[in-house]
BAVEXDREN-809039 format. One line per field, with one value per residue: x, y, z of N, C-alpha, C, O in turn; residue number from 1; chain. Coordinates in pm, whole numbers, plus 32768, in hexadecimal, padded with zeros to 4 digits. Layout:
BAVEXDREN-809039
n.px c(X ...)
n.py c(Y ...)
n.pz c(Z ...)
ca.px c(X ...)
ca.py c(Y ...)
ca.pz c(Z ...)
c.px c(X ...)
c.py c(Y ...)
c.pz c(Z ...)
o.px c(X ...)
o.py c(Y ...)
o.pz c(Z ...)
pos c(NUM ...)
unit c(A ...)
end
This chain:
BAVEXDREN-809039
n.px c(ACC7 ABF1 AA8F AA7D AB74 ABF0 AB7D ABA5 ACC7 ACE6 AC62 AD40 AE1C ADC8 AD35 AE2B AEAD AEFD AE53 AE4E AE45 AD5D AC8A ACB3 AC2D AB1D A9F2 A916 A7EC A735 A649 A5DB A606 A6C5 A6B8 A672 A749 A88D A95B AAB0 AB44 AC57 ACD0 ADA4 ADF8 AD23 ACE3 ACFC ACC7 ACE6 AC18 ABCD AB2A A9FB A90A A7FD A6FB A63C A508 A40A A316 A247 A146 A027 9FBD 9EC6 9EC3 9E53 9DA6 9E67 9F05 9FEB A103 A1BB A2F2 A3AA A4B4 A54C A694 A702 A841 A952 AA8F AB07 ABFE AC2A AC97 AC1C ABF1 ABA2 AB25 AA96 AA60 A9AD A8E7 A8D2 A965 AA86 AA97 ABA0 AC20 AC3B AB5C AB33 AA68 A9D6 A8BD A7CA A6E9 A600 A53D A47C A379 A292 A1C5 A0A3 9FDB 9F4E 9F1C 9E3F 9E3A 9D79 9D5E 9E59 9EFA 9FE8 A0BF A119 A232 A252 A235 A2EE A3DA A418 A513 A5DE A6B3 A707 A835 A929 AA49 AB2B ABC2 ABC2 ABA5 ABBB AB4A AA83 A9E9 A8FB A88B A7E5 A82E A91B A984 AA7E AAA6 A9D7 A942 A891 A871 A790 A744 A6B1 A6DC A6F0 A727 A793 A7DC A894 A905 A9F1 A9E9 AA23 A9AA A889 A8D5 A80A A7A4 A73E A672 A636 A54F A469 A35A A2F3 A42E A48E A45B A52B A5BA A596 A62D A719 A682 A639 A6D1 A736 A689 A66C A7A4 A7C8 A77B A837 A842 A7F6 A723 A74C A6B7 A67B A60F A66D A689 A764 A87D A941 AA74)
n.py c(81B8 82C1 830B 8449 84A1 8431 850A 85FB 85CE 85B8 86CA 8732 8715 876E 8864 891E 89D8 8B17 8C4A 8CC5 8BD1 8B72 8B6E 8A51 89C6 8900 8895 8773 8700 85C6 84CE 837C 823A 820A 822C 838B 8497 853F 85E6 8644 8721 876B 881E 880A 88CB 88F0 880D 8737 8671 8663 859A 8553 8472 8425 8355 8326 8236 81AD 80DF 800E 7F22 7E93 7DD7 7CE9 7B9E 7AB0 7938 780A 780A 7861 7985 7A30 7B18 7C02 7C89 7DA2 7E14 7ECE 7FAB 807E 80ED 819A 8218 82B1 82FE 83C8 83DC 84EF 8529 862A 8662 8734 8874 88BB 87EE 86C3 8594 84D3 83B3 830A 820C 81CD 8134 80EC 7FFF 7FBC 7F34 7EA8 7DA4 7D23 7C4D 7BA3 7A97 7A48 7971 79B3 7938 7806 76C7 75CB 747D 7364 7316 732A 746A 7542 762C 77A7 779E 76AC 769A 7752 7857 7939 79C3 7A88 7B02 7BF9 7C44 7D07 7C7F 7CBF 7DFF 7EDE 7F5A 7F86 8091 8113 8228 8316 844A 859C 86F3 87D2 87E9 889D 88FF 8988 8A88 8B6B 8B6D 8AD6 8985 8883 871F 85C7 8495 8362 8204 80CF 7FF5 7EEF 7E20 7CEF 7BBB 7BCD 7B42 7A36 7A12 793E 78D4 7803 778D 7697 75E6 7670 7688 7610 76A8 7725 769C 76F6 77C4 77A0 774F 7858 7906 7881 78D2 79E2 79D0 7A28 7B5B 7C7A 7D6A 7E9E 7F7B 80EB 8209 8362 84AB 85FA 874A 8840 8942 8A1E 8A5D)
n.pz c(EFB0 EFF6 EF45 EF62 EF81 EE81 EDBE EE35 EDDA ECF1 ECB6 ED20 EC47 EB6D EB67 EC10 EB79 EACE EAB6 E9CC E928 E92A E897 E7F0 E86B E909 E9AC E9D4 EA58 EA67 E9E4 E9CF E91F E9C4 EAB4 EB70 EB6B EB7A EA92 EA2A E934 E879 E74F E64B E588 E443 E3ED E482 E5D5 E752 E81E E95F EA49 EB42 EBC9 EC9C ED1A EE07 EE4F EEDE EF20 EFE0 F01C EFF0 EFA8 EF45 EF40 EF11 EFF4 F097 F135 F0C6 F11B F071 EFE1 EF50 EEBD EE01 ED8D ECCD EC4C EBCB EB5E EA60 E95C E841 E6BB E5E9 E4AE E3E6 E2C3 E248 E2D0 E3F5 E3AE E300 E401 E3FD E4FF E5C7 E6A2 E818 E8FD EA69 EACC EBC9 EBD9 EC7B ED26 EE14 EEC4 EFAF F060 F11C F1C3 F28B F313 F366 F2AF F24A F1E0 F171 F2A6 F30E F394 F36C F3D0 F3CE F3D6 F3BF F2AA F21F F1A8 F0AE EFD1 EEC8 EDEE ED0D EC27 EBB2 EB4D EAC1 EAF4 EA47 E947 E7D1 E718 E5F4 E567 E4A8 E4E3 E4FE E537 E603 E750 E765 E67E E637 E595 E621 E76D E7F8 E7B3 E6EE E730 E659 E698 E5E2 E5E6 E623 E71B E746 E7F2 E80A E8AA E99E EB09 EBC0 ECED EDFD EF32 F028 F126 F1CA F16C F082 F02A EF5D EE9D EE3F EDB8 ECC7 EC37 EBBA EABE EA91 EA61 E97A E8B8 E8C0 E855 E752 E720 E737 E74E E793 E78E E748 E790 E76F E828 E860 E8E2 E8AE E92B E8E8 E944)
ca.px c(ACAD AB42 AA94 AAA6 AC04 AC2B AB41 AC2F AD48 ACC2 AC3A ADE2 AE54 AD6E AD37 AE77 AEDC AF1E ADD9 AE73 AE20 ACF6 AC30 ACC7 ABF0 AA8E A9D4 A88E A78E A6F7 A5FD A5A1 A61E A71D A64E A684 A7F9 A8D9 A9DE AAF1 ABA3 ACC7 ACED AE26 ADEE ACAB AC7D AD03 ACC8 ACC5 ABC0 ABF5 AA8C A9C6 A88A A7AF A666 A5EA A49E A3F0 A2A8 A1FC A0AA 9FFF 9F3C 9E69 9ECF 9E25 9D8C 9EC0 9F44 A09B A10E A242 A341 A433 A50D A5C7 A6D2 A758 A8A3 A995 AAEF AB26 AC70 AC34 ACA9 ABCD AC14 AB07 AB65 AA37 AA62 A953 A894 A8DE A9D7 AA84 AAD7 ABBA AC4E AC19 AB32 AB5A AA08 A9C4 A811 A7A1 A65F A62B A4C4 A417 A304 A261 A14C A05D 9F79 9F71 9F04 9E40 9DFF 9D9F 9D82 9ED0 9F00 A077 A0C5 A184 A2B0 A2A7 A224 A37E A3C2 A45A A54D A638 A6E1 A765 A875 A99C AAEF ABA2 AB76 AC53 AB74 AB9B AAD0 AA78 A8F0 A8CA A82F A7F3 A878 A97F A9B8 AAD8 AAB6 A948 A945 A822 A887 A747 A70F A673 A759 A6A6 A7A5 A74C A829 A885 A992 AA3D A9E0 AA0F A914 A89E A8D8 A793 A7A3 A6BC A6B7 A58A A52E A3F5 A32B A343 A494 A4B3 A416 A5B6 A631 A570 A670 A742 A634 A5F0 A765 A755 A62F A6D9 A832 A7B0 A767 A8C5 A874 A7BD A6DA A760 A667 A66C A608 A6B0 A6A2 A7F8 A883 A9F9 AAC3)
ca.py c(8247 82E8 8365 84CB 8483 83ED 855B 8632 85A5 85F4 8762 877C 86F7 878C 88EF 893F 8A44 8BBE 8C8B 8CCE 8B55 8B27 8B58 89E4 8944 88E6 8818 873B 86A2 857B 8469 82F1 817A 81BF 8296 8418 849A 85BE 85D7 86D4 871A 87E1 8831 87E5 88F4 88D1 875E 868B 8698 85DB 8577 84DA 84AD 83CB 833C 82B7 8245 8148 80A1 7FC6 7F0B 7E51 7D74 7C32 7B62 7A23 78B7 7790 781D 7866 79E4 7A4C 7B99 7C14 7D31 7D91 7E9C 7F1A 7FE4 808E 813C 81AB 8270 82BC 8341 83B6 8437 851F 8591 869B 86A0 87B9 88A9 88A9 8784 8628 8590 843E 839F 828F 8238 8153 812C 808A 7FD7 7F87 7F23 7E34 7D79 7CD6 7C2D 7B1D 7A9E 7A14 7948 79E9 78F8 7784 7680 758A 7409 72E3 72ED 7398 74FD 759C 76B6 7807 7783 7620 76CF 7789 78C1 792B 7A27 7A8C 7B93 7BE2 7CCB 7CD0 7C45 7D4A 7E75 7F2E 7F28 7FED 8100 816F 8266 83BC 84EF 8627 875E 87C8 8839 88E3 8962 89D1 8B1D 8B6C 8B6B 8A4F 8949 87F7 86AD 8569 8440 82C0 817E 805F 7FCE 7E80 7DEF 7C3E 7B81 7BD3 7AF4 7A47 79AE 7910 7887 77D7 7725 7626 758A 76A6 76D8 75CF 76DF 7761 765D 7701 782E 7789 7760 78DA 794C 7860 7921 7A8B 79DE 7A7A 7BFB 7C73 7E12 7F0A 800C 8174 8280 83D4 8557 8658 87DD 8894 89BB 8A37 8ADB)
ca.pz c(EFAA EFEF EEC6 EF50 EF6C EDF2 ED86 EE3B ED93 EC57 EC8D ED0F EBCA EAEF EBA1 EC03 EB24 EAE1 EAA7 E924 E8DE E99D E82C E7F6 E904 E92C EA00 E9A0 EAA8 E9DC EA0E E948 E93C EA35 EB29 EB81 EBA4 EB2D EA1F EA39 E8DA E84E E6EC E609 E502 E40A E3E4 E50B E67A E7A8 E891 EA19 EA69 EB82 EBEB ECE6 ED35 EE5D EE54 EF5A EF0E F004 EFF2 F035 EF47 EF8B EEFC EF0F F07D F0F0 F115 F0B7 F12B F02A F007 EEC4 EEB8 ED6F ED76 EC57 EC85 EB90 EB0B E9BE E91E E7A7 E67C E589 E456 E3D6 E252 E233 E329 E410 E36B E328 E445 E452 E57D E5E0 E752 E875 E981 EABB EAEF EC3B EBCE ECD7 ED17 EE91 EEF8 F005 F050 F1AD F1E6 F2F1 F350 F36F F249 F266 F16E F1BF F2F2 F34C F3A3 F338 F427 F389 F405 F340 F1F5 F25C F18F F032 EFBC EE7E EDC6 EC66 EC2E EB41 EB85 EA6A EAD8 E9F4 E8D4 E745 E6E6 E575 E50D E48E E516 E4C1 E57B E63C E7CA E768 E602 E613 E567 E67D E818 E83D E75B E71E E6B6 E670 E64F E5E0 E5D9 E63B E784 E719 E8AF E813 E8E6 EA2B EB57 EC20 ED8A EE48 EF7F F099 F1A9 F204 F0E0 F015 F00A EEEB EE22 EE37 ED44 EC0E EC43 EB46 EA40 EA89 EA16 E8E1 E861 E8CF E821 E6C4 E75C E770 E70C E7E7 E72B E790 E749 E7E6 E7F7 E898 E8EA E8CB E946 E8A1 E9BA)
c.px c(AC18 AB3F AAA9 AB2A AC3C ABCE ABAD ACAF AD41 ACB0 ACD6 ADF9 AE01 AD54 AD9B AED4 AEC3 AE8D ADCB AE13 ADCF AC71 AC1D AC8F AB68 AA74 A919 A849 A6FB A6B9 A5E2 A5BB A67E A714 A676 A73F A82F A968 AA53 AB4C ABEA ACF4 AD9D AE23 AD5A AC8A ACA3 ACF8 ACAA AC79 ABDC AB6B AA7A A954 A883 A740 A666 A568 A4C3 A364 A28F A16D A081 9FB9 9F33 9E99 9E7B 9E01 9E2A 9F1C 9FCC A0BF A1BF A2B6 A3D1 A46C A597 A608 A723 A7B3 A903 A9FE AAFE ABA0 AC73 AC75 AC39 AC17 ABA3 AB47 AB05 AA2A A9DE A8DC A8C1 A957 A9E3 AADD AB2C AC00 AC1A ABC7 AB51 AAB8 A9FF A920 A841 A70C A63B A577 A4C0 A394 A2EF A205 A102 9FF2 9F7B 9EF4 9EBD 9DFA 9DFF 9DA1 9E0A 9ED1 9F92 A098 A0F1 A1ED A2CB A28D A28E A352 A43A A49E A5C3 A66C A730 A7AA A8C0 AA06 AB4B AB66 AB82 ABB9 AB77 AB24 AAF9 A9D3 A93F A87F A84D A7E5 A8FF A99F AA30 AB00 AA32 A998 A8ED A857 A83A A743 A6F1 A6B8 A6DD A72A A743 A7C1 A822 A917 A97A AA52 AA2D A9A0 A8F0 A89C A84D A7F1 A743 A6DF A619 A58F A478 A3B6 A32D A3BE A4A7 A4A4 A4BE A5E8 A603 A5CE A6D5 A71B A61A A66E A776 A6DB A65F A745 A80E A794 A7E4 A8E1 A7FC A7A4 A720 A73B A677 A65A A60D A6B8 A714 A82C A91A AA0F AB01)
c.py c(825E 832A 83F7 84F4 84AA 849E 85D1 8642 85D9 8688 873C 877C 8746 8826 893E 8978 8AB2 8BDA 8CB6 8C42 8B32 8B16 8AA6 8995 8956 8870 87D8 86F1 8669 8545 83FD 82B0 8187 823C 8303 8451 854F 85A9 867C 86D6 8784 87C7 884D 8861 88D7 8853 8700 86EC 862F 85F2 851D 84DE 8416 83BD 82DD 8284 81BC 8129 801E 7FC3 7EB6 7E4C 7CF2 7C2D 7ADC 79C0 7846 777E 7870 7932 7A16 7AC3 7BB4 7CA6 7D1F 7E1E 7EC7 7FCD 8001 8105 813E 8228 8251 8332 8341 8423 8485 855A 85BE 86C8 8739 8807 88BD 8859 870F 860D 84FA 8418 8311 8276 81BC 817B 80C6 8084 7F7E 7F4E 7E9E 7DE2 7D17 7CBF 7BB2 7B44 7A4A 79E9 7963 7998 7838 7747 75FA 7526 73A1 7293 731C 7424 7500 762F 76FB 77C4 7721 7638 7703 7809 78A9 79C6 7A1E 7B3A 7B8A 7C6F 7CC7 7CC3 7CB3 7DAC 7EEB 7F0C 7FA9 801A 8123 81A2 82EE 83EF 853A 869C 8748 8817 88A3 8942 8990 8A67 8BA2 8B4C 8AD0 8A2A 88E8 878E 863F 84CA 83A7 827E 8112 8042 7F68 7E40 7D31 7C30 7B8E 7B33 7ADA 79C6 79A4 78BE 7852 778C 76E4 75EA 75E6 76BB 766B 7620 771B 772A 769A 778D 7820 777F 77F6 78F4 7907 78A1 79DB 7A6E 7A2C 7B19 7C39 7D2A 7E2E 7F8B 80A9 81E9 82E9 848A 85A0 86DE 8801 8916 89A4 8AAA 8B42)
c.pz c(EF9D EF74 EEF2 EF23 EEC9 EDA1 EDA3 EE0C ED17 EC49 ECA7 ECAA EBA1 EB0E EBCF EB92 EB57 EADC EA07 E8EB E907 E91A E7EF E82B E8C0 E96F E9E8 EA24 EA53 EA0E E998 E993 E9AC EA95 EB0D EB83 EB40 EAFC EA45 E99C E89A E7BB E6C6 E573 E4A0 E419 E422 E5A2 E6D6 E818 E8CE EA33 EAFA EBA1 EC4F ED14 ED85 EE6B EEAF EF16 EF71 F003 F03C EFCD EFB6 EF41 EF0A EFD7 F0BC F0A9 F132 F0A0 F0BF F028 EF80 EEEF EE37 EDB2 ED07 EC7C EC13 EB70 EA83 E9BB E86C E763 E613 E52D E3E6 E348 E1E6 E2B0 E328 E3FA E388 E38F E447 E498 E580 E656 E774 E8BC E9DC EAF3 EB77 EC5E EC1F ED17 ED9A EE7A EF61 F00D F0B0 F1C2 F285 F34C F347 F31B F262 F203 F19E F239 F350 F317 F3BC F382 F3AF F366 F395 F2CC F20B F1E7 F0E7 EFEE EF30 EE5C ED08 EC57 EBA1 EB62 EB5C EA81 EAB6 E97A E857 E732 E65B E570 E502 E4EE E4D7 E53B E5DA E6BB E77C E6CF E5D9 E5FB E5EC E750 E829 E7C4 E771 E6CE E6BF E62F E641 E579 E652 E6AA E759 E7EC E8AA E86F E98B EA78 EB97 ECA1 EDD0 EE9F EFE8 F0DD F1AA F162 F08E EFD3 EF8D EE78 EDEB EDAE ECC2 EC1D EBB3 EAB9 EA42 EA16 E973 E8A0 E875 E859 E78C E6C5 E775 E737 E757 E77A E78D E759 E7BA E7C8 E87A E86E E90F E8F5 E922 E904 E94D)
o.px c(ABCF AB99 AAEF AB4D AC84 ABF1 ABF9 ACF5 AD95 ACDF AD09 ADF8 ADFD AD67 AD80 AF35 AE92 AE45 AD5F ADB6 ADD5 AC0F ABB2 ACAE AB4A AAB7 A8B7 A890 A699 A6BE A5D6 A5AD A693 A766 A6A5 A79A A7FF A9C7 AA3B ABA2 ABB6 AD39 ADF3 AE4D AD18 AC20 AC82 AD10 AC6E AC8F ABFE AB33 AACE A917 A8C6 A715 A68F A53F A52A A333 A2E4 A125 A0AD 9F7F 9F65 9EA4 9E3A 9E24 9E27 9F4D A008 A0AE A224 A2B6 A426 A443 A611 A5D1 A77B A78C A90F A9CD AAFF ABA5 ACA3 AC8F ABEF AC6E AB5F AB8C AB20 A9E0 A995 A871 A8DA A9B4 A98F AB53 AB00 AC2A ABE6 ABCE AB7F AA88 AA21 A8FA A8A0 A6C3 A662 A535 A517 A352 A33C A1B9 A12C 9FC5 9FD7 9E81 9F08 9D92 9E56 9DC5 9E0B 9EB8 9FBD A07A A0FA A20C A31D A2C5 A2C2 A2DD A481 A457 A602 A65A A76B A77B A898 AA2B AB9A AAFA AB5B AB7D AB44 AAB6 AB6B A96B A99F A83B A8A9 A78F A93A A9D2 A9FE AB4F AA1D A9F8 A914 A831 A875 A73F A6FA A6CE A67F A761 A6DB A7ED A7D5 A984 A905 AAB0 AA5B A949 A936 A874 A809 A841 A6F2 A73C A5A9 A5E4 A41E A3F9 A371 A3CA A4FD A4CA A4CA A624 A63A A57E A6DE A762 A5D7 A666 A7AB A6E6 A667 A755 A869 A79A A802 A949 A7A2 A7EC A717 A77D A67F A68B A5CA A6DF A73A A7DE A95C A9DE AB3E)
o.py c(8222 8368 8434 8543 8504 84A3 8600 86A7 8621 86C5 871E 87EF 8788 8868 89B5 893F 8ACF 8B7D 8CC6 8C49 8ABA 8ACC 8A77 891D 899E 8809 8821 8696 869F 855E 841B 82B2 8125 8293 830E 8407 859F 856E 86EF 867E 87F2 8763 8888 883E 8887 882C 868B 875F 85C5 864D 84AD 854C 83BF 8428 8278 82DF 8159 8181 7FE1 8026 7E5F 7EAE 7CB2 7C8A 7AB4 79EF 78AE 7724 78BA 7952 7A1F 7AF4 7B72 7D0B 7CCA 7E76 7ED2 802F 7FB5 8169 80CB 8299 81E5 839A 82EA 8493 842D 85AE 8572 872D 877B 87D3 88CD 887B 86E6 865D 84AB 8438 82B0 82E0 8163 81F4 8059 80E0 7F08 7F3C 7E52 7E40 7CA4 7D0A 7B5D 7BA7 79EA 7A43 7926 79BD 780B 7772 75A9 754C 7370 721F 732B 744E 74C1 7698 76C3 77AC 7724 75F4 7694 7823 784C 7A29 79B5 7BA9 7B3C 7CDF 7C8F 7D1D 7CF2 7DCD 7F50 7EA1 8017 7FE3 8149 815F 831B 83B3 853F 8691 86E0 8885 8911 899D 89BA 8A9D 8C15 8AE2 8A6C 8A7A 88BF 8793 864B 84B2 8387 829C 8102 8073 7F52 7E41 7CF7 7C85 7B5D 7ACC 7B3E 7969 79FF 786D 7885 7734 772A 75CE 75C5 76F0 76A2 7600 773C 7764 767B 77E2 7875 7796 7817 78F5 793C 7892 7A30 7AC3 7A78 7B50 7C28 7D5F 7DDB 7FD5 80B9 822A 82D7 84CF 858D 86FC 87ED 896C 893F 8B19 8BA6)
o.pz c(EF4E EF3B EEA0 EECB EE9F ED2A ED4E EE12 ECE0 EBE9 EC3B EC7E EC09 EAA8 EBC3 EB61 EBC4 EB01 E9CD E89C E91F E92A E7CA E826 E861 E975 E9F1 EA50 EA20 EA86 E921 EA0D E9F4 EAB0 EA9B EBA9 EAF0 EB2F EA6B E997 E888 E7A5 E707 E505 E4E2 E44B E411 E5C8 E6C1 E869 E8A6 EA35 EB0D EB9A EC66 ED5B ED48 EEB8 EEC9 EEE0 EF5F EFED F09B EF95 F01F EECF EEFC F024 F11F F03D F19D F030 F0D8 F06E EF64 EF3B EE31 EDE4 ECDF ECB9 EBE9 EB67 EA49 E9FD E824 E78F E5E5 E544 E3A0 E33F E181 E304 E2C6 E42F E3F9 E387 E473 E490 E542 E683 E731 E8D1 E9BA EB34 EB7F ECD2 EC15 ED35 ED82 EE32 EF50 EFEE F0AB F1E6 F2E7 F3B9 F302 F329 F299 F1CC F1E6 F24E F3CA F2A6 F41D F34B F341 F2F1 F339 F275 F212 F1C8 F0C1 EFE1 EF28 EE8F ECBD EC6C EB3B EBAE EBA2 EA4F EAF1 E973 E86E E737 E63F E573 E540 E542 E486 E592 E5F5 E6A8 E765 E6BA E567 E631 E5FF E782 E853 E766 E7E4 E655 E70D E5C4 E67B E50A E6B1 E68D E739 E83B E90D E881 E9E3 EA43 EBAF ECA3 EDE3 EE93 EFDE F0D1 F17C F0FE F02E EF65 EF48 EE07 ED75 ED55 EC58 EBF6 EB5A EA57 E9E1 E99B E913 E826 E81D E801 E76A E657 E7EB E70E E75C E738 E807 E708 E834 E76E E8DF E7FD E982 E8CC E936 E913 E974)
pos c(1 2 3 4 5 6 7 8 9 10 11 12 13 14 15 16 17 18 19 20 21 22 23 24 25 26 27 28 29 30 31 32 33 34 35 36 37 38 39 40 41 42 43 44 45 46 47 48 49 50 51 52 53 54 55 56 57 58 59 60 61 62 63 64 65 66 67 68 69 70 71 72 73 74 75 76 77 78 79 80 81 82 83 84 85 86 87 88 89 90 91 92 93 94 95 96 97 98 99 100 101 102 103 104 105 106 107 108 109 110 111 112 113 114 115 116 117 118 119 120 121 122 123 124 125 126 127 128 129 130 131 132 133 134 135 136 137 138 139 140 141 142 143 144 145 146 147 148 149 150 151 152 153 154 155 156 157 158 159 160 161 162 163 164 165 166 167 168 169 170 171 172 173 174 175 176 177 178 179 180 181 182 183 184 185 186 187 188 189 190 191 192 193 194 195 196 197 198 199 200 201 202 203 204 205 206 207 208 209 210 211 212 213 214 215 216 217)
unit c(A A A A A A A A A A A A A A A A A A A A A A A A A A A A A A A A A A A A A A A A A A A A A A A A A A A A A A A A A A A A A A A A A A A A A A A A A A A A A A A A A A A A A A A A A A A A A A A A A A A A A A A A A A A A A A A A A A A A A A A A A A A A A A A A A A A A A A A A A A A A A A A A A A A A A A A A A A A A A A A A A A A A A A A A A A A A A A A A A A A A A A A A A A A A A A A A A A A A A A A A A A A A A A A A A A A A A A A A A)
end
């Protein structure tokens, strides 16, 4: 399913109502650790409510640096993409809120790297080709992962039409995955892929900070 798709789905659910209960709603467009996105949430009475929210943000870096003569043109690309399904319960109206729920973390991390020019020691010169080329990625396997943080305010029980929420916790991700893969004399550089992940295996929580402007239908 496309994200417009998976956003659509949500205003249905979540907007579909009378015009009586439409005080129940609000909708937040947020930004932080897990890029830009919009929340849609529907109040339970004073101190619980639920938020369907999503995000997405694509980045693209390319470059070249220099090595040991030899220049190596590169290219990364993070994607951070996420659903979240939570609960809040707001035991001070309009103030403190805490959250707990899932996201479905889809954060992803792709790069290579190409040698441009030909190498030469010794006496021998190494085309592009036989320096060959080098590429990985680190993602996460689970991508179901627990949510618990506070914030403060509330889309849907602001006293106020606009307001401002600011939430911060923590997703339960375990350890991300790395892969690596290559061809010509670099590509040996592949096998340290495994030493990468045993220094990741201890990282197993994703910071989730964020602030958001609300509007209460």
């Amino acid at each position: 399913m496309g994200k417009k798709a998976v956003l659509l789905a949500l205003l249905s659910v979540m907007l579909g109502v009378s015009s009586a209960a439409a005080q129940n709603y609000g909708i937040t467009f947020r930004a932080g650790t897990t890029g830009p996105g919009v929340a849609l949430t529907r109040s339970f009475g004073k101190h619980f409510s639920l938020s369907l929210g999503g995000n997405y943000f694509p980045y693209t870096l390319n470059g070249s640096t220099t090595t040991n003569e030899v220049n190596v043109a590169y290219q990364a690309n993070l994607t951070m993409e996420s659903f979240s399904a939570l609960i809040d319960w707001q035991p001070f109206r309009n103030w403190l809120r805490v959250s707990a729920g899932v996201y479905y973390n889809n954060l992803k991390v792709t790069g290579s790297a190409n040698p441009t020019n030909s190498y030469s020691i010794e006496g021998h010169t190494f085309s592009p080709q036989k320096l060959g080329s080098l590429s990985g990625s680190v993602d996460f396997a689970h991508k179901l992962a627990p949510y618990i943080g506070l914030g403060i305010g509330n889309a849907a029980n602001n006293g106020h039409h606009i307001g401002f929420l600011i939430d911060g916790g923590v997703m339960y991700t375990n350890a991300a995955s790395v892969a690596m893969s290559g061809s010509g004399l670099i590509g040996a550089t592949a096998d340290q892929a495994s030493n990468i992940q045993d220094g990741l295996s201890g990282i197993k929580i994703y910071p989730v900070v964020t602030f958001g402007l609300s509007y209460r239908l």
